[in-house]
Structures are given as structure tokens and as C-alpha cells.
C-alpha positions in Angstrom: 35.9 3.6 -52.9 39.3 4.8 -54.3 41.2 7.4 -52.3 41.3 9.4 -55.7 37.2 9.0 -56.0 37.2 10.4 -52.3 38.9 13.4 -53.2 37.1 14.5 -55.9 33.6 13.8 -54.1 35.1 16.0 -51.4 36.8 19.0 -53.6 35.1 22.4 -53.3 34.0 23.4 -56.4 36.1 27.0 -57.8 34.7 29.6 -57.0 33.5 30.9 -60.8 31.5 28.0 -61.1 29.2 28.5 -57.9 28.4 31.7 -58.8 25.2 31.0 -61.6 23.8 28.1 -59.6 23.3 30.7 -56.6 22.2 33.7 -59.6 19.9 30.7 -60.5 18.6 30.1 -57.1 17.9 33.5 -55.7 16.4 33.9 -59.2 13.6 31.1 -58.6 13.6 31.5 -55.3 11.8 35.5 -56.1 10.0 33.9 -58.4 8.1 31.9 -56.8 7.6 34.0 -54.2 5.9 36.3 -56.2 4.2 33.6 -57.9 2.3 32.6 -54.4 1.7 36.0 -53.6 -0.1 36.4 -56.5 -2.0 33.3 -56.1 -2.9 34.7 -52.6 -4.2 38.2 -53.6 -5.4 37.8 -56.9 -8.6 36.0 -56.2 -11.7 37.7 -57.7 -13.4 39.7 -54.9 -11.1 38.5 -52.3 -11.3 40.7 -48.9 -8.3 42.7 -49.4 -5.8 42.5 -46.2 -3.3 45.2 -44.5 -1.3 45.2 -41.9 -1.6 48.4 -39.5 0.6 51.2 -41.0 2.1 51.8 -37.4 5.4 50.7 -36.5 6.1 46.9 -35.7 6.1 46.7 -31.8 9.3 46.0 -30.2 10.0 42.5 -28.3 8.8 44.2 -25.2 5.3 45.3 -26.3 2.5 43.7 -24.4 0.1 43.3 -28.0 0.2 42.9 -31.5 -1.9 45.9 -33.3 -5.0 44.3 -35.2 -5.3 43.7 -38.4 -7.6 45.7 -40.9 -9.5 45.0 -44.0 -11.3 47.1 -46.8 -14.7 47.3 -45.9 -16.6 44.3 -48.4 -20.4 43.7 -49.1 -21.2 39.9 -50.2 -24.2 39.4 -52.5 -27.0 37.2 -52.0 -27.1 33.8 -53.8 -29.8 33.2 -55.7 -32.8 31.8 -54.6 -32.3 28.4 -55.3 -29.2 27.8 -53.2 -31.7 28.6 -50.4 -30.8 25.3 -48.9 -27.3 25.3 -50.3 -25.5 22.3 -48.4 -22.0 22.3 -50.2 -20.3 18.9 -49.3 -23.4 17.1 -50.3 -24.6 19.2 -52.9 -27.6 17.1 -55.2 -26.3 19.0 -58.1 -22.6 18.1 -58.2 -24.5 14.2 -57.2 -23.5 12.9 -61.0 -19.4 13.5 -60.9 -19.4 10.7 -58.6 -20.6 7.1 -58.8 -23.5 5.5 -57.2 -21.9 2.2 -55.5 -22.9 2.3 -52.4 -24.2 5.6 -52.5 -21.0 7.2 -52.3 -22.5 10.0 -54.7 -24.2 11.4 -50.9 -20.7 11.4 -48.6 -19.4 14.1 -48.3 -17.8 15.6 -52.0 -16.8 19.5 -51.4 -16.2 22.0 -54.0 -12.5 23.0 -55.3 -11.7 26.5 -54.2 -12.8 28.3 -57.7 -16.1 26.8 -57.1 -16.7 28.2 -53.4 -19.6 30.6 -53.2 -18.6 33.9 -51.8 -22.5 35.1 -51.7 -25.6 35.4 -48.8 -27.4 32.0 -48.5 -31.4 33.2 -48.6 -33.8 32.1 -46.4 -37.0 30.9 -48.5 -39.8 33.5 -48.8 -42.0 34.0 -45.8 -39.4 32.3 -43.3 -39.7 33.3 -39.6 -37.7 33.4 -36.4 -38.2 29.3 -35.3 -41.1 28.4 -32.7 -38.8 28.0 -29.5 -38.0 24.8 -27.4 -40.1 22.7 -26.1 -43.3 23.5 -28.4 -40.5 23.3 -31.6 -40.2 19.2 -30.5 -44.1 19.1 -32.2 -44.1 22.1 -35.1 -42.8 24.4 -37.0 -43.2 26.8 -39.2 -43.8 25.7 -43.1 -42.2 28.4 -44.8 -39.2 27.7 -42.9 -38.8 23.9 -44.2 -41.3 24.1 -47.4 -41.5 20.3 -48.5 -44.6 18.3 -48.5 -42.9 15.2 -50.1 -42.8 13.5 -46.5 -46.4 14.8 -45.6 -47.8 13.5 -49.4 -45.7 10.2 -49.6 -45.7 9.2 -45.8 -49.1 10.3 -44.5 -50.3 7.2 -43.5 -47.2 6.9 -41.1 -47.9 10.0 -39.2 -44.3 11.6 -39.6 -45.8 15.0 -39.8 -48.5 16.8 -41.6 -49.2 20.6 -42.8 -51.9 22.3 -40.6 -52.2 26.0 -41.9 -48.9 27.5 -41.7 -47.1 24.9 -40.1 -46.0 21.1 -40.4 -47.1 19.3 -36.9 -45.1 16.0 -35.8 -47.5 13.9 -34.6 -44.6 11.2 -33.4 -45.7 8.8 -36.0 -42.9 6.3 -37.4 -42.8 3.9 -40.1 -42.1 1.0 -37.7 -44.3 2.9 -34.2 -47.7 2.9 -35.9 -49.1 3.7 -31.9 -46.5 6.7 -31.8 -42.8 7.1 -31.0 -43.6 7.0 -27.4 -45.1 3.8 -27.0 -42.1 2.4 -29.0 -39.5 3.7 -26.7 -41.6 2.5 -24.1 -41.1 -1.3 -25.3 -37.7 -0.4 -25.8 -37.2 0.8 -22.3 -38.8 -2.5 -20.8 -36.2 -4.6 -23.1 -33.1 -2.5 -21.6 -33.4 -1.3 -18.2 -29.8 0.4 -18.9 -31.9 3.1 -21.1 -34.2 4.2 -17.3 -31.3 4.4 -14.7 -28.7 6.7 -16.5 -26.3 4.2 -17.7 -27.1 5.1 -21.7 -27.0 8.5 -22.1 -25.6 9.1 -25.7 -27.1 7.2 -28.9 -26.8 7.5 -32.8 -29.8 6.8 -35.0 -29.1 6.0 -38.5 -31.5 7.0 -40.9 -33.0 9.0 -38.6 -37.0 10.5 -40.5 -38.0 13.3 -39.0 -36.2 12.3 -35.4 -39.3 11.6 -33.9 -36.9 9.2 -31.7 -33.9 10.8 -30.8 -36.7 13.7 -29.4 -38.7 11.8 -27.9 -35.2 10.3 -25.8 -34.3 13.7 -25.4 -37.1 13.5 -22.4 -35.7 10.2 -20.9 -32.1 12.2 -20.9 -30.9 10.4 -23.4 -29.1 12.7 -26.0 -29.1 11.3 -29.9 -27.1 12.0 -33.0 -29.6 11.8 -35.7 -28.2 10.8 -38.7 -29.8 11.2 -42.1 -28.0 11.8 -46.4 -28.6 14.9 -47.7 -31.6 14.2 -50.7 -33.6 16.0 -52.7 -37.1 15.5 -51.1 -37.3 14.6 -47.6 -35.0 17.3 -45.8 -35.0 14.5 -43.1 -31.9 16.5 -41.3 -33.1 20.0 -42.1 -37.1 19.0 -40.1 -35.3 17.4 -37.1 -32.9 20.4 -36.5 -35.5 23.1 -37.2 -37.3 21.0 -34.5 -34.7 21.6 -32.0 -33.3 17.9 -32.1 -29.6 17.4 -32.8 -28.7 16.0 -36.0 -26.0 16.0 -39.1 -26.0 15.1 -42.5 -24.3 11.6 -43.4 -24.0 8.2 -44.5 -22.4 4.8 -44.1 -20.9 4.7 -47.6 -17.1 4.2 -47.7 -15.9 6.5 -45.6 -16.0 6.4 -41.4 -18.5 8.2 -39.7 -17.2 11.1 -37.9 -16.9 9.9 -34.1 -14.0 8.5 -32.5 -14.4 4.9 -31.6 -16.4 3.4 -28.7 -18.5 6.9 -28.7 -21.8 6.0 -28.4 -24.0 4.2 -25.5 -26.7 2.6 -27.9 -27.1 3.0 -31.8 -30.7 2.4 -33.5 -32.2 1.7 -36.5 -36.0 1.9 -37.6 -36.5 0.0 -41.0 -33.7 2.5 -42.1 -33.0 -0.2 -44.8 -28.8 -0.4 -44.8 -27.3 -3.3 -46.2 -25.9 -5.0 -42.8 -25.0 -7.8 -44.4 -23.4 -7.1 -47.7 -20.0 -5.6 -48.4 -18.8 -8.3 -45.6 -20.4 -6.7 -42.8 -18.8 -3.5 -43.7 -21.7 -1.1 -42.8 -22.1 -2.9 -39.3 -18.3 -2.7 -38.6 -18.8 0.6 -38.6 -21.5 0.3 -35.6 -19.4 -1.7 -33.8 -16.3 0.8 -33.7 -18.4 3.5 -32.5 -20.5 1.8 -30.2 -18.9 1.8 -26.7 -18.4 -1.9 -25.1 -21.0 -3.1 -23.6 -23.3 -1.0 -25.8 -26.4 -1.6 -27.9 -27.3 -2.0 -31.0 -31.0 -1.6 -31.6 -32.7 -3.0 -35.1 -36.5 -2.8 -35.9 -38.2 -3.6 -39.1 -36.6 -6.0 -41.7 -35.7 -8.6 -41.2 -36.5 -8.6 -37.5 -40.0 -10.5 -36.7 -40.1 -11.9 -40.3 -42.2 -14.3 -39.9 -44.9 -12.5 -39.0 -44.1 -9.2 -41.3 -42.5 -10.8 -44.4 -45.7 -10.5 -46.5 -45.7 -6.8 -45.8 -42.0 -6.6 -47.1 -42.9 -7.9 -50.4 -40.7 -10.7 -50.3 -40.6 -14.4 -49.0 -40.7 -15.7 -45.9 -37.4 -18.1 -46.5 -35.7 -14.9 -48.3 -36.5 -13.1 -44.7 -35.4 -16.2 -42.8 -32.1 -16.4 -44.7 -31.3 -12.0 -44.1 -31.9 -13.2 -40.3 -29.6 -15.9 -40.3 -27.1 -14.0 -42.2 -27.6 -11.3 -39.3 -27.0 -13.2 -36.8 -24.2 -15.3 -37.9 -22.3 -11.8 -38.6 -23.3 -10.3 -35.3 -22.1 -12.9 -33.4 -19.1 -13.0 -35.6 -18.5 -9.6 -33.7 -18.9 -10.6 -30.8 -22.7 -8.9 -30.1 -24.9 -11.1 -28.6 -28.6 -11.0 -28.7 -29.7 -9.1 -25.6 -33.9 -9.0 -26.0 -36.4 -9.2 -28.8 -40.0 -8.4 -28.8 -42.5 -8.0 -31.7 -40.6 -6.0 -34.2 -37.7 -4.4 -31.6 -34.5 -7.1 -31.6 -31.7 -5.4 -29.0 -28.0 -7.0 -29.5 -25.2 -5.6 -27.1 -21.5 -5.3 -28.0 -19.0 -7.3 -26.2 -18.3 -5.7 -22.8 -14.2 -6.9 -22.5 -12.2 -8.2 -24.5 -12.6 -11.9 -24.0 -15.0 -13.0 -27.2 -11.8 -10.9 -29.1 -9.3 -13.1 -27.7 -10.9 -16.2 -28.7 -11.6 -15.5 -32.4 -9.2 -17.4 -34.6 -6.3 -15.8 -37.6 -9.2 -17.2 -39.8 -12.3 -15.2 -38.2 -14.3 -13.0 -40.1 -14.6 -10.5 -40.0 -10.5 -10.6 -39.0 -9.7 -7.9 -36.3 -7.8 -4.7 -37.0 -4.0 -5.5 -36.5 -2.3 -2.7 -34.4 -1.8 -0.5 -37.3 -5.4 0.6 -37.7 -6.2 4.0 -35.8 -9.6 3.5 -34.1 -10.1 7.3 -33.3 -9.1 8.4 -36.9 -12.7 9.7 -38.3 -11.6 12.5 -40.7 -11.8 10.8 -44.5 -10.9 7.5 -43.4 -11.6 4.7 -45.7 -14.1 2.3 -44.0 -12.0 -0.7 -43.2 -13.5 -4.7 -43.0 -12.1 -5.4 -39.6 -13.1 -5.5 -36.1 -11.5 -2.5 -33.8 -11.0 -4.1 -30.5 -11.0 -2.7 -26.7 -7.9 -0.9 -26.0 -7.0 -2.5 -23.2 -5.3 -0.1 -21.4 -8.8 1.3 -20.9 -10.1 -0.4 -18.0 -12.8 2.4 -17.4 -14.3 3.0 -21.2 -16.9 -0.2 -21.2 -20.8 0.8 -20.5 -20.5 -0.9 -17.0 -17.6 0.9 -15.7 -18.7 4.5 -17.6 -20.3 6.2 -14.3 -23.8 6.5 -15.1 -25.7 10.1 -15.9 -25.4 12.7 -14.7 -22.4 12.3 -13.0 -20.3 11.4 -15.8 -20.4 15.0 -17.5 -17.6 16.0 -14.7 -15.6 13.0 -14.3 -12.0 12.9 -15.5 -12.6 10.5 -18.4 -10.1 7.5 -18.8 -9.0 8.5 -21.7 -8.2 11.8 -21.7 -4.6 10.7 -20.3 -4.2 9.6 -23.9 -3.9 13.3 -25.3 -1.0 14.7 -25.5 -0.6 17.2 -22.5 -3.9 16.5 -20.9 -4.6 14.9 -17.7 -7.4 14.7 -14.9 -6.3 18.0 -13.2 -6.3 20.3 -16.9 -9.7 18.7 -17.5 -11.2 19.9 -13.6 -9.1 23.4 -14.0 -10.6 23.6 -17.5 -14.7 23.0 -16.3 -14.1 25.6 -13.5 -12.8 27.8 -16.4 -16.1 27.5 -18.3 -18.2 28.3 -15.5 -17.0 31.4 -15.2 -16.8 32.1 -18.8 -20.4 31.0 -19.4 -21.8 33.5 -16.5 -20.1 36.6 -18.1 -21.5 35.5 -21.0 -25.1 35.4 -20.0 -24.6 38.8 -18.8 -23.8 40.1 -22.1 -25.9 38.2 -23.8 -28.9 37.6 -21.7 -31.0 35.4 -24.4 -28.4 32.8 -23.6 -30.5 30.6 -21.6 -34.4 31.3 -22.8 -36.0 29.4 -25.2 -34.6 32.3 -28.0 -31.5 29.8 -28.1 -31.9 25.8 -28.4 -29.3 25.0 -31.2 -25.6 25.3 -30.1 -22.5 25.0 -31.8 -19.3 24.9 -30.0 -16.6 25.2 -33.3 -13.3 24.6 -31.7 -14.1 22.9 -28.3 -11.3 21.1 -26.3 -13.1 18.5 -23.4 -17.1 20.0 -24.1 -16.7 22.7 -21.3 -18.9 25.2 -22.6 -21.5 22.9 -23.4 -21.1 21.6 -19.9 -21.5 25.0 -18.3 -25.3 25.2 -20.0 -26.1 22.0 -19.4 -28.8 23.1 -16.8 -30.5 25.5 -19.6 -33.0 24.4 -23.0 -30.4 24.0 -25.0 -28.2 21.8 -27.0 -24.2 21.7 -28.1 -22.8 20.2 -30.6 -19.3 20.1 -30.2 -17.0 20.6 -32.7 -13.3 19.1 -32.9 -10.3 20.2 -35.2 -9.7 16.9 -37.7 -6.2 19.1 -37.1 -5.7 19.8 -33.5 -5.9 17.4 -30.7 -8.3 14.3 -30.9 -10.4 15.0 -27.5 -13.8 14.0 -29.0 -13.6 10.7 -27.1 -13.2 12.5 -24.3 -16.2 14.6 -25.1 -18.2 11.4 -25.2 -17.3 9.9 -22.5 -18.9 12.7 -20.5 -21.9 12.4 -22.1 -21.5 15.1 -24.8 -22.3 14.9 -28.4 -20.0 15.8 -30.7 -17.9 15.3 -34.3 -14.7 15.9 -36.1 -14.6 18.7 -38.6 -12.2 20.9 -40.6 -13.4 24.3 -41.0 -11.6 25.0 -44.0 -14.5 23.5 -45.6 -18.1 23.4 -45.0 -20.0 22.0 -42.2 -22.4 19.0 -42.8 -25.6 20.4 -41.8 -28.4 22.3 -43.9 -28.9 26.4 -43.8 -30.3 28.3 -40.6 -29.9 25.2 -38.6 -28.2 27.1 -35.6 -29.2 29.6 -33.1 -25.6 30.4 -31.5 -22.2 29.7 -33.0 -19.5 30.2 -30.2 -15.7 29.9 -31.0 -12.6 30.3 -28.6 -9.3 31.1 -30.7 -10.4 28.8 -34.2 -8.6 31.7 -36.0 -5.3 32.1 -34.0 -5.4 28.4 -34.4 -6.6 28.1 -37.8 -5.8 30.7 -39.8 -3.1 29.2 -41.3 -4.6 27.2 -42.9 -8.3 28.1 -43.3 -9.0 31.6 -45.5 -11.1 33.9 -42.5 -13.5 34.8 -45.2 -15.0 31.4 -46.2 -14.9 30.3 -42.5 -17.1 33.7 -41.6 -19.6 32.9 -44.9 -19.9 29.0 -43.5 -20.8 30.6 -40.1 -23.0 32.6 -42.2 -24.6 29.7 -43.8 -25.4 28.0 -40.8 -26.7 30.3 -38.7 -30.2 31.4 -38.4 -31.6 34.7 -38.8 -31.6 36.6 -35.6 -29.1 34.0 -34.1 -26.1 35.2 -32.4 -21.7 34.5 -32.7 -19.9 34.3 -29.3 -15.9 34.7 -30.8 -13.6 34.5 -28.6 -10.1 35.7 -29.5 -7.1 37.5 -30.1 -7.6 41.5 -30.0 -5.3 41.0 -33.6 -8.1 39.4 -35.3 -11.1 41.7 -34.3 -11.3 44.4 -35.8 -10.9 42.0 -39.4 -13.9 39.7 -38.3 -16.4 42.3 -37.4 -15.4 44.3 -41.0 -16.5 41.3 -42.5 -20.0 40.7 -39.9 -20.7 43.9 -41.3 -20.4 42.9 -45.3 -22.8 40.1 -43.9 -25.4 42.1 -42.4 -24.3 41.0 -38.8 -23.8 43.8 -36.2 -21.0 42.9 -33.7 -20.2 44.3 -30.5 -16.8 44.4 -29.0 -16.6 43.3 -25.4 -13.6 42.6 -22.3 -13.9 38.8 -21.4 -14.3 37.9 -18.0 -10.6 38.7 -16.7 -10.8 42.0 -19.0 -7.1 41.4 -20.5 -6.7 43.2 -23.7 -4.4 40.3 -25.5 -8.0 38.6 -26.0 -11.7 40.0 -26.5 -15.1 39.1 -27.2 -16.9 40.4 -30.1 -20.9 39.1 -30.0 -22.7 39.3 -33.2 -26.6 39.1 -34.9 -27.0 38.0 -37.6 -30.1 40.4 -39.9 -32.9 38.9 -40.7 -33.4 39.7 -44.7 -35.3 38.4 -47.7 -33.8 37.9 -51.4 -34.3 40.5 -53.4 -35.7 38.3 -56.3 -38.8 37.7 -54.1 -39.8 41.2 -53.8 
């Protein structure tokens, strides 16, 4: 470059001719200012926000005065968004394509389209039948389908008696009851009697009949069931009292970190295992813990006996077997124990069968790129996750069995940024003495009122730890945004799943009896509008169920305006070291009835 170019690249420009592109600036600069707070305010019926007309504290002031909003009443919805699921909603089903049923993953509505109404409950609802009787019936009115009852009778899933459904225990493959399957199951893994399996997933779950039924061995299960138009598969097993959350293998990842899960089952649920390249099974494999199990019962397991039953052939039946096992062992799964119709493979426990598989293997492992944890709208991906093998501790054998896991240190929780073994033990004592103030203010915590929990913003599962003695069960809830602990979670022998809570949750209405949350909206509200978070909560809660929120005093006096637009009463309490930076405000939610029914 010529000293006479350098010059001119490096000559201040006169000062007449700087003056309009500043003008210009500042100019667009207001504008669009403007322009995004007019985007923010304008919405129609948007909770209107101001700041506290008293001075802004000085640097030394010990609080930041609350925020305040007009006081707002939401409509109801009409009656038919009574079981108003808006990720998976059947009627948005035909924007999206049917290839692999991607139409029921998860598909939320654009901001204009958000619902800023009262979910009803159907007509004649009633306050759940509490835990354990829930485990066998429920009311009707409360989950109104016979489809399952008409279409499935002969199976035994449930049946309507009066004014309730009853759940016999019946299964499509455990004609003699879910218990005497488990049974056989227990007799082909040992692992499932002594404490070494305590957390399992079961895809395509019915009615749950099996993750409950485990739920007595201390065994806790994620069932997993789409969102469809007749069976309300999810909607039964959580008005049961069993955990479980709408969701698919499709094309996205599941949302659990990898090597969650101690055992993963399906009953005749009828995936694909073999098509798509093993796709749907990769899946398993990530979130199956080494040395875990993978459980299969029904096609094409015991074909030769059953293949007339399956309207097919027997060498069609032979061939879906061979292709099954030729993948599986592929993966490095061998087969563990098979009886009648029950076939039990478990997952590599190191990372030896890994080592050995060839540049030409397939499936081809994940090169070092691939995140195994990442579970928030991830594309499924055709490649085997491997052990980390910095984790010497995170294989079945070396997890320490049940229940003393739920208060060991996990491996991996040095992994998290600013976490260690010593922030996990001075975090569990922390719960305890945050769950015994709460159980004196809100003294159904701990009765059968309460069996569905939600823990919305959890960090290592401490809260749900602290109640682990009580009827009850947590699901706990990690930030797709915040710190990726849910391994941890598992590894304790919590359940658990990634979530954003700027958009809605994937489970049906009234599916929870307490929502707790510790800070989501100092942490969140950046980013997620305090209004549609408060109508999700809303959504998901049953009638008569309760809100723990824990948070800053600024926020308070903002969420319990908007309780009250929601027919929830609130009351304000100290927490348990009374400091007035952070409070606890402990809601109801009304029971009511649409209008349209009356």
C-alpha cells in the first residue's frame, strides 16, 4: 500500500461533513427506540406496567421498590380449549408434515396467536381422588374419553364404572395384569430388586399402568406418550398421580441429557427401531446410562410364536428380529435375557465395544463436535454418543445404588460451571430448611391433597429431595437457558427435563397440584413476558392446587396483581431467614366452571 493511500485511509474527515451522518444516527437511533417501545406496549390487552412513582434509591439503599401493574381480569377460553395443549395443538396438526410424525413434536404458536384467556375445566370436574387410591381411578368428568375404554376393552387398560374410569392394570402385551409382567421382568434383571435401577423412561406409555405399578418397587418412570386426539394417554396417567409428559421420537431429541436413564421400556409401542438407520434407537442409547437396559416386548420379540397374531409372516417377523439385532449390537447392546414375549438388552457398560468399532461402522460414532447433553430443539442425529471418559463414576455399576444416591455428589456435577461437591451438600442442607418453613405455611404440603409437583427452575433437585419421604412426586424443571444440571438431577435419582418457559409446557391442563419456583423471574424475565409465564402456570395447574414463588420483593406485588385477574388468592409471606430482598408469596388457584355450561 502506497504512502499516499495511507494517508488518505488515515485523514480525519472535515468537520462539516461529520455533522449529518451523526444528525442521521441520533435520528434512527430515536427511532427505533420508539419503534420497540411501541412494539412492547402496544399489545392488545397487554398488563400495563409502571414503575413506583417514588424516587430511584440511591447506591446505598438496601432494596429496589416493587413493581406495580393495573389491576387485569383474563377471560375464559372457550370450552373447547378445555384441554388446550399449545405446543402439540391437533388443530394447528396440518401446517406441518406427517414424515415421521413430526406433525406431534412439539410446534408452538407465534406470539399473535398466544391465548391470553382462562383454560376451563370440563363440566362436572372435581378436586382429583388423592394418592395412593388415584394409582386405580379417577374421576370421569375429569378425563371424559371412552375411546380407550370402547376400543381397548378387551385389554383391560381401564373401564367407566359410574362416575369414574377404574385401571384394572391391564396392558396390551400383560394380559394377566401389569404386575405379573414386572414380575417376569424382575426375575430377568435382578438390577430392578436391589436399588441399582431407580430411574426408567417408557415410550409409548398407555395409560402407565407400568411406570405405576414401578412406582411400588422404587423405581421412578418418565412416561412418555404424543399428544392425539382420542386416547389422552398422558392426560389418564397424570390424573392418576404417575409422572408423565407429552412427546415423541420424531426428529427432534428427547428432552434429557444423555446417559439419564437406568432402564427404558417399550410395550408393543410400535416405533420404527429399525428404519431411518437406527435413528429412533440412537436416541435410547444416548439417554440410557451405560450399563443400562433396554426393555422390548411385543413385535417382533417371540415371533415365532406371536407372528400370526401380528397379521404378518413369520419370515417378515424373522427378518424385523434380525434386523434388530444386527443394529443393537451395532451399538454395542448386548442381549441380556429373553422370556416369552419380554427380550432385555443392556447398553455397553465402558467404553471398550466403542473403541473397537471401525471408521466404517454403522451407525458411525458422534465425532467430538456433537454435544451429548444438548436436548432443547436438537435435530436427532444418526451417530452413536459415546462414554465421556472422564466419567469414571456415571456407568450403572459404579452409580451408588438407591437410596443413597439422592445425596451423593454426582460425578458430574464438576462439569458445571461453578459447581462442585461442596455447593451441591451446602445446597441439600439449604432445602431442608426451606422445605420445613414451607410445610408450616402450607400445611397440605405432605398429605395426599398434593401428589403432582413441579419444580420450574430447579438447580441439583433439592426441593424435590427435601420431600422425598412424603406421597408425592417432582418433576424437575431446567432452564434450556441457564446452567445444564439435569444430568446431575438424574444421577441422584431425580426425574426431570429441559424446558423454556417462554413457551408452553408439554403436558395437558390441571395436571399439577403444586407449582413451586425460586427466582425464574429475576432470572427470566428478560426474556420471558411475566404474563404468559403466570397464564402457563395457570394452565397447568389444577383447581384448588397451590404456587410456592419464591422471589425478589421487586416482583411481588406484580405477580399476585396478576393471581388475582386469575382467580388465584396469594398470600405474601417472610422466607425462612425473614430478609426483605426476597419473599414468598403462596397462592390457590379457584376452582370455577365456564360460563357457557351454565
Amino acid at each position: 500500500m502506497s504512502d499516499k493511500m495511507k494517508n488518505k485511509d488515515l485523514r480525519y474527515p472535515e468537520k462539516s461533513s461529520r455533522v449529518v451522518p451523526i444528525c442521521l444516527m441520533f435520528i434512527v437511533l430515536c427511532g427505533f427506540s420508539f419503534y420497540l417501545g411501541g412494539v412492547f406496549f402496544s399489545e392488545r390487552n397487554r398488563v400495563s406496567i409502571k414503575e413506583d412513582s417514588r424516587s430511584v434509591p440511591t447506591v446505598k439503599s438496601s432494596s429496589v421498590f416493587p413493581i406495580h401493574i393495573k389491576p387485569v381480569v383474563f377471560p375464559e377460553c372457550d370450552r373447547d380449549y378445555q384441554d388446550y395443549t399449545p405446543c402439540t395443538d391437533p388443530r394447528r396438526w396440518r401446517k406441518y408434515g406427517t414424515h415421521r410424525l413430526t406433525l406431534m413434536e412439539r410446534h408452538c404458536p407465534p406470539i399473535f396467536e398466544r391465548k391470553e384467556c382462562l383454560v376451563p375445566p370440563p363440566d362436572g370436574y372435581k378436586v382429583p381422588i388423592g394418592w395412593p387410591q388415584s394409582k386405580d381411578q379417577c374421576w370421569y368428568r375429569n378425563v371424559p374419553y371412552n375411546w380407550i375404554d370402547k376400543q381397548k376393552s378387551n385389554q383391560h387398560w381401564l373401564h367407566k364404572e359410574g362416575d369414574k374410569f377404574l385401571f384394572p392394570g391391564g396392558g396390551t402385551m400383560f394380559p394377566r395384569g401389569v404386575s405379573a409382567y414386572v414380575d417376569l421382568m424382575q426375575d430377568l434383571i435382578p438390577e430392578m430388586k436391589d436399588g441399582t435401577i431407580r430411574t426408567a423412561i417408557d415410550t409409548g406409555c398407555g395409560v402407565a399402568s407400568w411406570g405405576g405399578d414401578l412406582l411400588d418397587r422404587g423405581i421412578l418412570t418418565v412416561s412418555l406418550a404424543p399428544r392425539d386426539n382420542h386416547e389422552a394417554q398422558v392426560q389418564f396417567a397424570l390424573e392418576r398421580g404417575i409422572p408423565a409428559i407429552l412427546g415423541i421420537i420424531s426428529t427432534q431429541r428427547l428432552p434429557f441429557p444423555s446417559n439419564s436413564f437406568d432402564m427404558a421400556h417399550c410395550s408393543r409401542c410400535l416405533i420404527p427401531w429399525t428404519e431411518f438407520g437406527g435413528i429412533y434407537l440412537i436416541e435410547i442409547h444416548r439417554i440410557l446410562r451405560p450399563g443400562g437396559f433396554w426393555v422390548l416386548s411385543g413385535p417382533p420379540v417371540n415371533y415365532q410364536n406371536r407372528w400370526k397374531g401380528w397379521n404378518t409372516t413369520i419370515a417378515e417377523q424373522k427378518k424385523d428380529y434380525d434386523d434388530l439385532q444386527k443394529l443393537l449390537k451395532n451399538m454395542c447392546f448386548k442381549l441380556y435375557a429373553q422370556k416369552d414375549d419380554i427380550a432385555v438388552w443392556q447398553k455397553a457398560s465402558d467404553s471398550s465395544c466403542y473403541d473397537k468399532l471401525g471408521v466404517d461402522a454403522y451407525p458411525p460414532k458422534c465425532d467430538d463436535s456433537t454435544e451429548p447433553d444438548a436436548a432443547w430443539y436438537i435435530p436427532l442425529r444418526s451417530c452413536l454418543v459415546t462414554p465421556d471418559k472422564n466419567f469414571k463414576k456415571i456407568g450403572l455399576k459404579s452409580t451408588p445404588k438407591w437410596p443413597e444416591r439422592l445425596h451423593v455428589a454426582p460425578e458430574r456435577i464438576n462439569a458445571v460451571p461453578g459447581a462442585s461437591a461442596s455447593a451441591f451438600k451446602h445446597d441439600d442442607s439449604k432445602w431442608k430448611v426451606r422445605v420445613k418453613h414451607y410445610k408450616t405455611l402450607l400445611p397440605a404440603l405432605g398429605t395426599d391433597q398434593i401428589r403432582n409437583i413441579m419444580d420450574m427452575n430447579t438447580l441439583y433437585g433439592g426441593f424435590a429431595a427435601s420431600l422425598i419421604d412424603d406421597p408425592i412426586w417432582v418433576m424437575n424443571v431446567v432452564s434450556s437457558y441457564g446452567l445444564n444440571t439435569l444430568g446431575a438431577v438424574y444421577d441422584r435419582g431425580l426425574i426431570g427435563t429441559v424446558h423454556d418457559w417462554c413457551e408452553a409446557f408439554s403436558t395437558y391442563p390441571r395436571t399439577y397440584d403444586l407449582l413451586h419456583l425460586d427466582g425464574l423471574f429475576t432470572a427470566e424475565s428478560h426474556r420471558c413476558e411475566m404474563k404468559y409465564v403466570l397464564l402457563e402456570m395457570d394452565r397447568i395447574l389444577r383447581p384448588k392446587g397451590y404456587v410456592i414463588l419464591r422471589e425478589s420483593n421487586y416482583y411481588l406485588t406484580a405477580i399476585s396483581t396478576i393471581g388475582k385477574g386469575m382467580r388465584w388468592t396469594c398470600q405474601k409471606h417472610d422466607t425462612e431467614y425473614g430478609v426483605d430482598k426476597e419473599k414468598l408469596l403462596i397462592c390457590q388457584k379457584k376452582l370455577w366452571y365456564s360460563k357457557q355450561s351454565q
